[in-house]
N, C-alpha and C positions, 0 to 999 in steps of 0.2 A: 820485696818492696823496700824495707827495711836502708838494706844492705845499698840498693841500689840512689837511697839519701847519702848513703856514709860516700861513696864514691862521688857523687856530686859535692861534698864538704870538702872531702880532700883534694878535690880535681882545682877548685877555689883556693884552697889554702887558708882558707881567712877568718877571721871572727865574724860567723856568719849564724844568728839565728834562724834555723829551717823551719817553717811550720810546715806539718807535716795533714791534709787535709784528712777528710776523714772517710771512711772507705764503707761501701754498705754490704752488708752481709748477706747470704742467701737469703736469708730470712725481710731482709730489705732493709731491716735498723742496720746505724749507724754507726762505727765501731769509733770509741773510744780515741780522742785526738790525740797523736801524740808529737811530743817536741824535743827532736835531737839534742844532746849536748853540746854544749857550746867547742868550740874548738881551744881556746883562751882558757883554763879554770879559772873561775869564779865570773864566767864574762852571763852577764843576764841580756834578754833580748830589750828591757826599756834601755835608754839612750845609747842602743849603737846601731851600725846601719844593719839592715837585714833585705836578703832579695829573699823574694814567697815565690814561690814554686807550683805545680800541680803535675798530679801522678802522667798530665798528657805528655810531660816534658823528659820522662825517661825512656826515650825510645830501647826496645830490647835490643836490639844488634848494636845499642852505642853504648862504650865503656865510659865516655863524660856525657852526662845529660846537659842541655840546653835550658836553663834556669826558665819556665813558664809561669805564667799565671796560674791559678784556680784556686788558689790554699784559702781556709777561711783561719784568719788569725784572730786572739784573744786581743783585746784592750790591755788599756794599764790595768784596769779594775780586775781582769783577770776573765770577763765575759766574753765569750766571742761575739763574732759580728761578721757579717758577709759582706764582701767589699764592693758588691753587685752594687752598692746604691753610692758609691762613691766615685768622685769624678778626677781624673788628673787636671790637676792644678795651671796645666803648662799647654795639653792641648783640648782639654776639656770632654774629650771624648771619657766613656764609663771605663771605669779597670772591674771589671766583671770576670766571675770564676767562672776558667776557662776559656778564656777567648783568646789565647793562645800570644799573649805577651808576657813580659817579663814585668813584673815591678817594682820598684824598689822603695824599703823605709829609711829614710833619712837617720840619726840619730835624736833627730828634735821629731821624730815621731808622724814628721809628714809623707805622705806613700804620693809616686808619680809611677805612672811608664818608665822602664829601663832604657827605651831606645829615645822619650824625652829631655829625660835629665841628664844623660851619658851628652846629648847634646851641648847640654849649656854647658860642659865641663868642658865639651873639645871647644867651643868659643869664651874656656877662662874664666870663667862664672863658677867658684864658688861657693855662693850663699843660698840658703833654701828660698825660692822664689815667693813661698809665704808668708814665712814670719822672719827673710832676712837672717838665720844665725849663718856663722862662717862654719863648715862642717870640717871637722876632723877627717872623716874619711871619706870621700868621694867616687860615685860611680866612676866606671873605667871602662871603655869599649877597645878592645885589643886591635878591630880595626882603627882606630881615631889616635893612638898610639901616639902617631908624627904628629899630632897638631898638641899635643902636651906641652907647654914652657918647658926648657933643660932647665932642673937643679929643682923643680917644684917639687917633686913626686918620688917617694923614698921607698919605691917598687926598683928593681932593675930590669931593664928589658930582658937581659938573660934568664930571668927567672918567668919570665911572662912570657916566653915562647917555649918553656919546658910545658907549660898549663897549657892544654886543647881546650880551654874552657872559652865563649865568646864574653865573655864579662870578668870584671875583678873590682875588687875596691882598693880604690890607694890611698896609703896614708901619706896623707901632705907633713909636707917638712917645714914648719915654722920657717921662714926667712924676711926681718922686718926690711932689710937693706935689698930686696928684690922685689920691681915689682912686675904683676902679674902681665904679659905680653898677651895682645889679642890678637888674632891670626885678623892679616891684612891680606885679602883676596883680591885680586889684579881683577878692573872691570876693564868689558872691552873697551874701546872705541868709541863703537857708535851702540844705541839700546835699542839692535833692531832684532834682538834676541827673543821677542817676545811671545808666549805658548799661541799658537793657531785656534780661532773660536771658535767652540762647539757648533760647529756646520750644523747637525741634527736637530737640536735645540732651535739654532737659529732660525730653521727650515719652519718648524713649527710655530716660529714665533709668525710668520707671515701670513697663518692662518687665522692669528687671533687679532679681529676687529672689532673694537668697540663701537655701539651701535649709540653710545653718547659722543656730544662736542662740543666744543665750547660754546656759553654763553655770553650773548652782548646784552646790554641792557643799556638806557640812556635815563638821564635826567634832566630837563630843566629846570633852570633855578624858580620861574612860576610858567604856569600853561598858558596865561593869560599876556597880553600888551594892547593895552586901545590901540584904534586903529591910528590914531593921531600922535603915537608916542614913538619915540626911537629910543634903543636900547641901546648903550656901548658899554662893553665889560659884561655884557650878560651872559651867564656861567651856565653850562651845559656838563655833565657828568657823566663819562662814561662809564659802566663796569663791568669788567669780563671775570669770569669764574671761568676755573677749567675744570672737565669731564675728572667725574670720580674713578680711582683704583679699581681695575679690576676685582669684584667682590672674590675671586680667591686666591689674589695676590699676595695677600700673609705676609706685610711688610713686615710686621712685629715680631714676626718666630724665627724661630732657628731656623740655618737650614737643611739641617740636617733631621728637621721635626715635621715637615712637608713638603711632599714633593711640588706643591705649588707655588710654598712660601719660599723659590726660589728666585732665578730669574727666568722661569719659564714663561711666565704672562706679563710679564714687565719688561722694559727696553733696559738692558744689560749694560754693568757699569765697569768702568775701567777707572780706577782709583788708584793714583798717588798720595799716598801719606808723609808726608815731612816731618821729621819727629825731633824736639832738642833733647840729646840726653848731654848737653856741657855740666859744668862741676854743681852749680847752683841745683840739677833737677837730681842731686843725688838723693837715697833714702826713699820716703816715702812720696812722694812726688813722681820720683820713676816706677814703683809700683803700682802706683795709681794709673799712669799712663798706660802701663801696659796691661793689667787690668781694662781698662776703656779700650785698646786696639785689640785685644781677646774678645771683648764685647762684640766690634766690629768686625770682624774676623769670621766670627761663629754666624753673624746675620750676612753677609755675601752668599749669595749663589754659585752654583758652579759656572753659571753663565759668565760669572762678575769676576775680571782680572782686579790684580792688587799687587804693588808694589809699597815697598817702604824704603824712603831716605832716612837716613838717623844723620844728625851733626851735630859737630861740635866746633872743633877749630876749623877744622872742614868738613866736609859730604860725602857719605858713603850710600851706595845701594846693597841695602841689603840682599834683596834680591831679585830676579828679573820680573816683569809683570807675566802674572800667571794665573790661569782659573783657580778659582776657590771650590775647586773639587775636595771632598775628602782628605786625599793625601795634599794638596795643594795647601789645604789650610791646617795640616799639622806642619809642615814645614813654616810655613808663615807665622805661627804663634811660635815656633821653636825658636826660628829668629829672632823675632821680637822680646822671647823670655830671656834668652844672649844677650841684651843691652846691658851696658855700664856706662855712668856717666862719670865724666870729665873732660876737661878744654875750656874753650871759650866758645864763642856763639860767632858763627860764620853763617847768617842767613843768607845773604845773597851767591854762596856758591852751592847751596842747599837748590836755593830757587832755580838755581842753572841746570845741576841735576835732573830735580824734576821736570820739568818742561823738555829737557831732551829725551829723558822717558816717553812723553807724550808726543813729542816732533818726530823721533826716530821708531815710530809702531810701526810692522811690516801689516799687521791687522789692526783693525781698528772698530771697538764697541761702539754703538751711537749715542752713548753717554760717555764722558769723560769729565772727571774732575780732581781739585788738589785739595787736599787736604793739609794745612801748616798748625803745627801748633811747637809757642816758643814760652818760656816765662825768663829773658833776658832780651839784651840788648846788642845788636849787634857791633863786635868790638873791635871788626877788621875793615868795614867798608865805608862808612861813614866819621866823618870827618868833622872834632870839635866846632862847636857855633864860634861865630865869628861876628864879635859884635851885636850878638844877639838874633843873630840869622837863622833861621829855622835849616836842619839840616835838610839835605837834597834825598829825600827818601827813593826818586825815581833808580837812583844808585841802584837799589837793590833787589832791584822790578827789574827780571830778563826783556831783554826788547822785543820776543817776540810776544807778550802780553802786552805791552804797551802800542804791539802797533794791530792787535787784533781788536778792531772795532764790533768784531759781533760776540767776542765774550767765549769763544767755543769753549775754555778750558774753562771757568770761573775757580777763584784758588777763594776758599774758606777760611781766614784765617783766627786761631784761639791764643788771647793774651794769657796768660796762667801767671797767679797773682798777683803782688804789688809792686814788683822790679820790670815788670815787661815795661815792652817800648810800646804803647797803644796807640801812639802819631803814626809810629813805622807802620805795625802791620794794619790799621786801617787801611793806609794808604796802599798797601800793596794787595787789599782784599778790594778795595775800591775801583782799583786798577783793569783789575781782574773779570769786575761782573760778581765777585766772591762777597761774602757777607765780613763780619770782623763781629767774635765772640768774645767776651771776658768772663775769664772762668775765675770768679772772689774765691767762691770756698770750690778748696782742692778737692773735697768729696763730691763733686758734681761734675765733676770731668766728662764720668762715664755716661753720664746725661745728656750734656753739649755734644758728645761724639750721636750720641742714640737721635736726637734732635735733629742735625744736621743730617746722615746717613738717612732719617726716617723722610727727608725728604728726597734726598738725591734716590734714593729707588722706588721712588714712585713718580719719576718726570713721567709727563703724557703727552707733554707738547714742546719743542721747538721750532726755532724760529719762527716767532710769532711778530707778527705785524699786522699793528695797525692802524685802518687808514681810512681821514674824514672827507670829505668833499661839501662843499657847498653848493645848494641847491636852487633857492631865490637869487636873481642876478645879484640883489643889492643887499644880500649877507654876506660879510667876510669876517675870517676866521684871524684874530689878532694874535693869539699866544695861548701855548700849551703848555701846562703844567703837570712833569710828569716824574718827578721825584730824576734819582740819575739814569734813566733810559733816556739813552738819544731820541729828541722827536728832532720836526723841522716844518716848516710855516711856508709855505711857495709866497712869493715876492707879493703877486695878485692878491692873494691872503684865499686864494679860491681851494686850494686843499691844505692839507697836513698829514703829519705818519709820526705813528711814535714804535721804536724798535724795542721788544720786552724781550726777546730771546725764548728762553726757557719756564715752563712753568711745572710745578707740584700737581697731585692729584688734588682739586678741590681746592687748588690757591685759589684768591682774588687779588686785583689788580684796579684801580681807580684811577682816571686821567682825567683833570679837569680842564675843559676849553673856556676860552672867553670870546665868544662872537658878538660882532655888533651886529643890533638890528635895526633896517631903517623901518618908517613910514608904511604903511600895507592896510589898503581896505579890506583885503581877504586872507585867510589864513594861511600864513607862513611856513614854508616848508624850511626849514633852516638850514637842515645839514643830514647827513647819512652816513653811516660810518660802517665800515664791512674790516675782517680779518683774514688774514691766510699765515697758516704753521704748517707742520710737520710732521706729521703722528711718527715717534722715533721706534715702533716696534715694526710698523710695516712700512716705513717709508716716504707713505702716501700724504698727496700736498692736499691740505682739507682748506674750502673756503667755505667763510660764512657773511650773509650780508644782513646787517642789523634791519632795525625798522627805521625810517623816517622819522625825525625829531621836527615836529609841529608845532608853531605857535598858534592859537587860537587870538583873532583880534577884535574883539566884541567895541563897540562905538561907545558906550560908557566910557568913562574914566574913572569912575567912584566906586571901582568892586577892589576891596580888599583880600587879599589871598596871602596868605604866609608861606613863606620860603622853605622850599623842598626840602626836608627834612635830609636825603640823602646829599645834597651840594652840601646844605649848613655844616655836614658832618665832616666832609672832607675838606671845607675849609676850614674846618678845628684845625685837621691831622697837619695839613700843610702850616698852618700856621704854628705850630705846637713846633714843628721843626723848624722853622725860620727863629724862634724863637731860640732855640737850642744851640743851634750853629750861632748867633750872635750872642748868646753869652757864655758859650764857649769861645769865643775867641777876646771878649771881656777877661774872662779867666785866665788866657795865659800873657793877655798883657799884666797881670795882677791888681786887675781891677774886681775882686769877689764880690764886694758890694753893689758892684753896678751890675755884674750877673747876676744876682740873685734877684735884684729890683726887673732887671727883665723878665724873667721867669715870673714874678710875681703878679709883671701886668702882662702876660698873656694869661695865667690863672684868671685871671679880673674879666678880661674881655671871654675867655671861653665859658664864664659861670654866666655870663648874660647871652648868650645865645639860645636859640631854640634847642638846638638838639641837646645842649646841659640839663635845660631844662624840660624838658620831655624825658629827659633820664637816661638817654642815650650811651650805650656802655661804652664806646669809644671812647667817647667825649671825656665821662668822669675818671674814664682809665688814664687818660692823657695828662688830667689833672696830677690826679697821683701819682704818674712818671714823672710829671715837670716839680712835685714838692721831695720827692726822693730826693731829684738833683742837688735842689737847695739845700737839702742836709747835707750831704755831698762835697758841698763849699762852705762849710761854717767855715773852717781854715785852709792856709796851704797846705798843710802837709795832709789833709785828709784830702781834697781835691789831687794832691799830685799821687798817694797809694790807691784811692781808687775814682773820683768825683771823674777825673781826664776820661780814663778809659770806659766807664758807665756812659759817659757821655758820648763818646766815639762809637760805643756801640749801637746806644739808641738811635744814632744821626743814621746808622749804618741800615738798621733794621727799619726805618720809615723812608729811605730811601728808596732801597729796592723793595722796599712792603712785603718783605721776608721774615720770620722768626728768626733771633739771635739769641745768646745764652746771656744774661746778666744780673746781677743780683740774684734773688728767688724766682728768675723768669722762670726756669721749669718745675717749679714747684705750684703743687696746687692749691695754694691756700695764696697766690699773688693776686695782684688787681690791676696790673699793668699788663696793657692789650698785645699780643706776643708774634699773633701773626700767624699762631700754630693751625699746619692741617691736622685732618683727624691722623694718616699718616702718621706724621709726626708724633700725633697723643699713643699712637698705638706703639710706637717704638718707647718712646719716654714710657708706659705703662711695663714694657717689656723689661726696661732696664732697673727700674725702681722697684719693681717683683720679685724678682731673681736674684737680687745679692742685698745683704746684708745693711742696714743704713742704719749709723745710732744715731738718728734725726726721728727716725721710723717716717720715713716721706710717706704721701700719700701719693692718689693717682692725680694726673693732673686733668684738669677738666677741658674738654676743648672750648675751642673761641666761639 
């Protein structure tokens, strides 16, 4: 056994600490560990690199053994430790003894997969993907050879085709006036490369129906009108919830930790990731990110394709869209771990990218979305103001989003700290159907990704519409308030539609109508309002038709009745954004004072309403978003690093009555109303559990 470590040293050549695992005896105990001499005299195993081995990796008929897994190696402290409960850094799967990989230790002491990190070497990478040192000596895969920079690596080929071994370590050659080249792979044409969907999977998904469906609900503003009175502006409230998650859809786990918590009972997602790595997101910023796309990585199913664009001066695909199988998402975290940033910031040919991704699918998931996240400015597309002119953000919006009215793609987009453009990517998440997030503190990243994904896999319904009709000849239907979902009002005023598109497991959704009412001795039938969606796992068109909304018309005129609690509440919301959108644009004429006095009298008018005072958590949550803001604008320069973009977001999230990421939105200890499904709580609890936070978050509580 011995003999056949010393042949694996020399077949290496290298300063290579072996642990040598430890072997059981007939007796069954454990024989004594031992640990080869170093190759180098005086060379010790702490800070140089080491690949660990196991006895499975010395096949008898081969004179070079294949460097495996199994060994159980000592600490600095000199205890050992089984690495069974240790996870590679790069594709998150266990490095467990045994299991028949290779892995290697760093010099800074960090252990990955050999076949992960030999990865980020052949895309030029470096530095340990942990803690960042630049390594001295670097894994080597003697296949990957051609993609090494000339003049980096102070191995010779001639001497690496003497060695049968499939690994080596090389020592990098210091060179300050060289810098590192990254292999630039030729994409096709067109992106109609895309992996075929799991048929099988798919087949099964058409068996699974849920036996819930959406609900309507109605409100009028009071049940009562004398028969002698006519109404005009009288507010009618709709509200639709949609059908809960499959209880063993397991949005919140890995998925590699349930076979349910994949995409097997849920409608399967096809994800574009847009990602900046320009100069600005060097250091830690880039590790955070890709940290957070590990996150999102590790929760896709195999059902769920995924793509990533990285840019900077321009766009590149990393790789084609592909299930999140197994191997599918070791290679997708491989790539992602391969990022380096530098350039400038090219979003609009980013956006061009992605969307031909989506245009050019030879298959097609019945979920599909974008994912953008930038913390700059775009420095190529947009065009100095001009006299004060707000620049033309459509620039940077592909035209087939701009000209798709039903929203299929929705693109998400995240400002990332205080240099983003928050006018742009609102506007181009607005565009979209997409929300628009502001990530303040960079440790939250991995949240706002978990937030937003914990939604997009639990869609239950699209294309949803819907649609009111009036019922007594002499009620008609004046205007619809429906945040940015397209509605429309027939000329007669006799119907209405408002188009929602997509909804979460367990979202709700509020549309408030203003119908006049005339004259009636008998009681009023007002309006009726029915839906029809999609259900995106089986296909099937579901309609549903609400109840009848009744006025009751009693011949008194002296009964007092207080206003529906549910209307009062959603003219807070509505009005708390009207309010928002107008002193934000106060704000960027530089008028801070006159925004802040806005905000201050819609505070005024919401503390005297019912639902404030009834206690209504809306209500008071609305409050305490609209006095945030105001702190937000004591000056300009705090309104321009973050007051703009808090502001953009919030408009963004009461618009579509979606959760967004801003401030301490995903933290549990906020008091501002977020929009969050459980979904969503259950991913956020996912992300906040499982790694490290020196905040020590808690869970967040749902709405």
């Amino acid at each position: 056994m011995e003999d056949a470590w010393r042949r694996a040293k020399r077949a290496l050549g290298l300063r290579l600490c072996v642990h040598v695992p430890a072997e059981e005896g007939e007796d069954g105990s454990s024989e004594r560990r031992r640990r080869l001499p170093a190759v180098a005299s005086g060379a010790r195993c702490r800070g140089e690199a080491a690949v660990t081995v196991g006895p499975e990796s010395v096949p008898a008929s081969s004179d070079v053994p294949l460097p495996l897994p199994g060994a159980v190696r000592r600490s600095k402290s000199g205890s050992s430790r089984s690495s069974s409960k240790r996870k590679c850094a790069i594709c998150f799967d266990s490095m467990r003894h045994g299991n028949g990989q290779a892995l290697f230790t760093a010099e800074c002491s960090h252990m990955f997969h050999f076949h992960c990190i030999s990865s980020n070497v052949k895309h030029g990478n470096y530095f340990c993907p942990i803690c960042r040192a630049k390594w001295k000596e670097i894994p080597f895969n003697r296949s990957l050879s051609s993609n090494i920079p000339h003049g980096r690596i102070g191995v010779s080929r001639a001497r690496l085709t003497q060695q049968d071994a499939n690994m080596a370590l090389l020592h990098q050659v210091p060179n300050r006036h060289q810098r590192v080249g990254r292999p630039h792979t030729s994409e096709p044409a067109d992106f109609n490369d895309d992996e075929p969907l799991q048929q099988s999977e798919v087949f099964d998904n058409l068996n699974v129906r849920s036996t819930k469906t959406a609900e309507i609900n109605t409100y009028p503003e009071f049940s009562t009108i004398p028969q002698s009175s006519s109404k005009d502006e009288f507010a009618i409230l709709i509200h639709l919830k949609a059908p809960s998650a499959n209880p063993d859809q397991g949005t919140g786990k890995l998925a590699n930790e349930s076979s349910a918590g994949s995409s097997r009972n849920r409608a399967p997602v096809d994800l574009v990731t847009v990602l900046d790595v320009s100069g600005s997101m060097a250091g830690t910023k880039l590790a955070l990110l890709k940290r957070a796309m590990g996150f999102v990585v590790q929760h896709l199913g195999p059902n769920d394709r995924l793509s990533v664009i990285a840019f900077s001066s321009s766009a590149r695909r990393l790789f084609h869209l592909q299930p999140m199988s197994h191997h599918g998402r070791q290679q997708a975290l491989q790539a992602i771990n391969s990022l380096g940033a530098g350039g400038g910031t090219n979003i609009a040919d980013a956006l061009k990218k992605a969307m031909k991704v989506t245009e050019d699918r030879s298959y097609k998931n019945s979920v599909c979305s974008i994912i953008l996240l930038s913390d700059g400015q775009d420095t190529y597309n947009i065009s100095s103001n001009v006299q004060g002119a707000l620049p033309d953000y459509k620039s940077l919006v592909p035209s087939s989003i701009l000209n798709d009215a039903r929203h299929t793609v929705p693109l998400h987009a995240f400002g990332f700290g205080a240099d983003h453009d928050s006018d742009s990517l609102h506007s181009i998440a607005q565009a979209s159907g997409g929300t628009f997030s502001f990530i303040e503190d960079e440790g939250v990243m991995q949240d706002a990704f978990a937030q937003c994904i914990g939604g997009l896999l639990s869609i239950v319904i699209q294309e949803l519409r819907v649609s009111m009709e009036c019922v007594h000849p002499g009620v008609e239907l004046s205007s619809i308030k429906s945040g940015s979902y397209p509605s429309k009002v027939a000329r007669d005023g006799r119907n209405g539609s408002v188009d929602i598109g997509h909804l979460y497991a367990d979202e709700e959704r509020d549309i408030l109508l203003s119908v006049n009412i005339p004259q009636s001795r008998h009681q009023t039938s007002a309006l009726k309002v029915s839906c029809a969606y999609r259900d995106p796992v089986t296909g099937e068109t579901i309609k549903i038709q609400g109840d009848e909304v009744k006025i009751n018309r009693p011949t008194t005129s002296n009964i007092s009745e207080p206003v529906s609690i549910e209307v009062d509440r959603e003219r807070n919301r509505i009005q708390a954004a009207e309010s928002i959108e107008s002193a934000r644009a106060a704000a960027e004429r530089g008028a801070l004072s006159e925004a802040v006095a806005i905000l201050e009298d819609c505070r005024r008018t919401l503390s005297q309403s019912l639902a404030s005072r009834s206690g209504d958590r809306l209500s008071l949550s609305l409050d305490a978003e609209l006095r945030e803001m105001q702190e937000r604008m004591a000056n300009r320069q705090l309104y321009e690093s973050s007051g703009r973009a808090y502001m953009l977001s919030g408009l963004s999230s009461h618009s579509w009555q979606r959760a967004t990421t801003r401030g301490d939105s995903t933290d549990s200890s906020t008091v501002i109303y977020s929009y969050q499904t459980p979904s969503m709580v259950e991913m956020l609890q996912h992300s906040q559990n499982h790694l490290p936070s020196p905040q020590g978050r808690q869970r967040p509580w749902p709405r």
